[in-house]
C-alpha atoms as one frame of an Amber mdcrd trajectory, in Angstrom:
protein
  84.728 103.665  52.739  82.962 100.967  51.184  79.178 101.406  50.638  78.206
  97.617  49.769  74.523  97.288  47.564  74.156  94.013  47.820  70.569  92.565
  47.945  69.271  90.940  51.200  66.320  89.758  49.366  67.543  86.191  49.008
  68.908  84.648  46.130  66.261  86.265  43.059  69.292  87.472  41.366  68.161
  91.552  41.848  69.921  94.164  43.249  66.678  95.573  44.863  63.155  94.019
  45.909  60.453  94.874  43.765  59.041  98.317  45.324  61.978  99.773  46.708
  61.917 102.820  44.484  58.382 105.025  43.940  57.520 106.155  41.233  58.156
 102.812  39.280  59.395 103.680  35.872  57.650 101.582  32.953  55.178 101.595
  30.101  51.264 102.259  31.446  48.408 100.567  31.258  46.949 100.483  27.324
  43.467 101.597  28.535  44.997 104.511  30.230  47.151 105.669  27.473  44.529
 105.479  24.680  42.050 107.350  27.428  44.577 110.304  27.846  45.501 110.404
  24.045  42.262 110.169  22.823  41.249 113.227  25.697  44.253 115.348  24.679
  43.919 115.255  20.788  40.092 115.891  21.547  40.811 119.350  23.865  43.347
 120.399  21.546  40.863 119.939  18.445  37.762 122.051  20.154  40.580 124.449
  21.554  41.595 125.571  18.147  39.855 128.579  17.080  39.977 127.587  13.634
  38.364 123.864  13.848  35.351 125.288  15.648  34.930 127.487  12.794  35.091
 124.547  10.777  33.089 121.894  12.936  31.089 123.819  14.641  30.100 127.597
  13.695  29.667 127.082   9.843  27.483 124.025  10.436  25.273 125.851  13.090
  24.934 129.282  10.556  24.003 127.379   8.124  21.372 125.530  10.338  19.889
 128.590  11.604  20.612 130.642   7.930  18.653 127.378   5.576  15.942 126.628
   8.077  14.533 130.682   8.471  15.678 131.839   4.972  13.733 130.847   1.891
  17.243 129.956  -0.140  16.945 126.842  -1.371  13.420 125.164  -2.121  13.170
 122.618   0.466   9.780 120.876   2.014   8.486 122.297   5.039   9.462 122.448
   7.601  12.476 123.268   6.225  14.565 122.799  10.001  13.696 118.748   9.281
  15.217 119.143   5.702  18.292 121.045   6.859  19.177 119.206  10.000  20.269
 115.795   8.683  22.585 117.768   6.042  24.197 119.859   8.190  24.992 116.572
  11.031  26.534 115.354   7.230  28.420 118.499   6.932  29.679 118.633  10.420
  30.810 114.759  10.610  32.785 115.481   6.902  34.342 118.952   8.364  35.345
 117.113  11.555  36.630 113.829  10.085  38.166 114.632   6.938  38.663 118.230
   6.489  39.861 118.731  10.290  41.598 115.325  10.528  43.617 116.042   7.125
  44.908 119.611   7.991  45.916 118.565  11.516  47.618 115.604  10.806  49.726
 117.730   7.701  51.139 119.792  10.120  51.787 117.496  12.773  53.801 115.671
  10.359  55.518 118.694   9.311  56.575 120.173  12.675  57.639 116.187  13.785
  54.626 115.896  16.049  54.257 112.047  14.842  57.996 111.200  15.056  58.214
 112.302  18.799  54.842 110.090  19.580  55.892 107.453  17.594  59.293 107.214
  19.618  57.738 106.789  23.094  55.623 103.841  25.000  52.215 104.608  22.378
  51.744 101.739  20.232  50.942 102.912  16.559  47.783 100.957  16.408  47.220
 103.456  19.853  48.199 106.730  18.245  45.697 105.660  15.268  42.831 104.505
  17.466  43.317 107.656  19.820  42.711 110.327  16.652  39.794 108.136  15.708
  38.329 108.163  19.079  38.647 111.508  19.807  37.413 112.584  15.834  34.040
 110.548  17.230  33.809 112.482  20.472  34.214 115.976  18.492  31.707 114.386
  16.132  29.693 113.277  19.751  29.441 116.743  21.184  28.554 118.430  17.512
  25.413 116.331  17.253  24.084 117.545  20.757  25.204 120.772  19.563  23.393
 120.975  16.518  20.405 118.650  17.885  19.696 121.691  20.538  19.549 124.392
  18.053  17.588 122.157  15.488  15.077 121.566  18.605  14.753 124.640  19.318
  14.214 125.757  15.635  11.553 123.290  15.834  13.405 119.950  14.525  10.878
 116.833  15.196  13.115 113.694  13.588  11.311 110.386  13.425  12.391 108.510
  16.455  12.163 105.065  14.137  15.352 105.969  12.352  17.699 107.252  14.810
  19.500 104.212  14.954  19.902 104.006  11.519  21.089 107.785  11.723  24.119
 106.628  14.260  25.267 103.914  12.162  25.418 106.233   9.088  27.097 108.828
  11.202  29.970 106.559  12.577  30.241 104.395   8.952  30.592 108.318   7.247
  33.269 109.248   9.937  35.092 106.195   8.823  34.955 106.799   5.310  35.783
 110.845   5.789  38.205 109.784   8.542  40.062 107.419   6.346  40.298 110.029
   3.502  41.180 112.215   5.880  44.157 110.188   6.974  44.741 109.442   2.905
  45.074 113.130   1.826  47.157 114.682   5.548  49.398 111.395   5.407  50.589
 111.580   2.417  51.093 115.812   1.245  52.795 118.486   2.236  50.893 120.593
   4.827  50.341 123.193   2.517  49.307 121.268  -0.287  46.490 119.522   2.107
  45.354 123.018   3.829  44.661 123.883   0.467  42.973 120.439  -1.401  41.360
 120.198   2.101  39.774 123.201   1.907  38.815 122.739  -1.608  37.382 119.875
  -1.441  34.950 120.579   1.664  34.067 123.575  -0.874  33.148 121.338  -3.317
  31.670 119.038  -1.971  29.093 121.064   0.328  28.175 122.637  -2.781  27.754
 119.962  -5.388  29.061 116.756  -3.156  24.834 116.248  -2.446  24.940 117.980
   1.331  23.419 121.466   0.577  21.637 121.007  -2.620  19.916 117.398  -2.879
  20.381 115.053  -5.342  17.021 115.509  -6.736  17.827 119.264  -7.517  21.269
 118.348  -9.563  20.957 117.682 -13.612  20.562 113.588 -13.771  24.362 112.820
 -14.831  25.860 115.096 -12.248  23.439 113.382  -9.813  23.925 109.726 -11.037
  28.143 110.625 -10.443  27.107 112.684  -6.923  25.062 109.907  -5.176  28.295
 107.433  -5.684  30.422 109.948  -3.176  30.463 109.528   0.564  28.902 112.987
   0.970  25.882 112.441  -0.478  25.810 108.639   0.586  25.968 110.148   4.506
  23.474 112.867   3.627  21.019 111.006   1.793  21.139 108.458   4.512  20.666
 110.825   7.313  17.748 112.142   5.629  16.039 109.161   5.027  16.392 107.675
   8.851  15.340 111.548  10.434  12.983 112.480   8.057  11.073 109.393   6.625
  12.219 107.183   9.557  13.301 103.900   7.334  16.482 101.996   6.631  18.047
 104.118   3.933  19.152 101.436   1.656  22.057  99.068   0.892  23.056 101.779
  -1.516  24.326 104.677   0.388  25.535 101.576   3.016  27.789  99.969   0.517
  29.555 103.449  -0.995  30.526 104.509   2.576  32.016 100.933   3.415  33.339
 101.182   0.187  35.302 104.554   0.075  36.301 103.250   4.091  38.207 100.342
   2.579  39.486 101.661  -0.322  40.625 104.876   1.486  41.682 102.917   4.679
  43.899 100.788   2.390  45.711 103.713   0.280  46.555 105.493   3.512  47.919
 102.285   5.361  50.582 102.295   1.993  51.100 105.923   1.537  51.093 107.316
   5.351  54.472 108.877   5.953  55.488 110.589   9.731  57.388 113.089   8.875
């Protein structure tokens, strides 16, 4: 018996009208696929046990631990000195330090290749880890603004703008280093240099202990890295209210184009 499949929609030249068959295979919308890769690689980050260590439980500990203890000598009260440090802290663990170990092993166990052979654009996969860095970055500053409240945190309304744009121009530049350093190493080369360098750099990077407390040519080499350029910035917007200078400004866009550059020429997938 002859089954015969020929098309009685007239003469478009297709076997079958448009609609016949549900569900209709094809790419999806680009809206919808950055939305549901920027939600994923957001749930996984704040489901690993380990990067809410990192982005969110050291951050808060030291909140609580520098604002009630006498450690450091800090102007009173000390919750308005320690809060814009600790949002620095918390955007470099998320953005860099997070970002770089994730994206090492991802590479390692192939996790890129197998995105980068379906429907997501690259520009997509790039923009969707970016996205969802910011909305880990997002929920840590309500975090940490809640328990700095309630510690008795009073930031100068005047520069809270200022304090967003130095929040998203420092998860740029960390982001982009980030990218630089997990793009480039083996996994366990960037868990470690990761790890090290958020070490370093919460001790002597200008976060914890301010540039005014450092010998003057440690501090003169400090205040040129993004760490302290985010830090001092945050300070100067929550705590004096005021634009916090074209300084800090230009060495965040700076290490975000210089960074963003390297890791567009040394970013491997696998």
């Amino acid at each position: 018996m002859t089954v015969s499949l020929t098309n009685a929609s007239g003469p478009t030249g297709q076997r079958f009208a448009a609609g016949t068959f549900r569900p209709r295979p094809g790419r999806g919308r680009l809206l919808g696929m950055l939305a549901t890769h920027t939600r994923t690689e957001a749930v996984l980050t704040l489901r690993n046990g380990e990067q809410v260590l990192l982005t969110l439980l050291i951050p808060l500990a030291l909140l609580v631990g520098l604002s009630v203890l006498d450690v450091l000598p800090l102007p009173t009260p000390r919750v308005d000195a320690v809060t814009p440090r600790v949002v620095a802290l918390a955007v470099m663990s998320t953005t860099f330090t997070g970002q770089a170990i994730a994206l090492g092993f991802d590479r390692r166990y192939g996790v890129l290749r197998r995105l980068a052979a379906t429907a997501l654009p690259r520009w997509l996969l790039v923009a969707g880890r970016v996205l969802a860095n910011l909305l880990v970055v997002a929920v840590q500053l309500v975090v940490i603004g809640v328990v700095a409240a309630l510690l008795g945190w009073s930031p100068a309304l005047g520069g809270v703008g200022w304090a967003l744009l130095f929040v998203l121009l420092g998860g740029l530049a960390f982001g982009a280093l980030g990218v630089l350093l997990g793009g480039s190493l083996r996994a366990e080369i960037v868990l470690a240099l990761a790890n090290t360098v958020w070490f370093v750099l919460l001790l002597a990077g200008g976060i914890v202990v301010p540039l005014s407390s450092l010998p003057g040519g440690l501090a003169a080499v400090v205040q040129l890295l993004p760490s302290s350029a985010l830090a001092e910035g945050l300070r100067t917007a929550l705590v004096d209210g005021a634009f916090p200078g074209w300084q800090p400004l230009a060495v965040l866009v700076g290490w975000t184009a210089v960074a963003g550059l390297a890791a567009t020429r040394t970013t491997r997938l696998t």
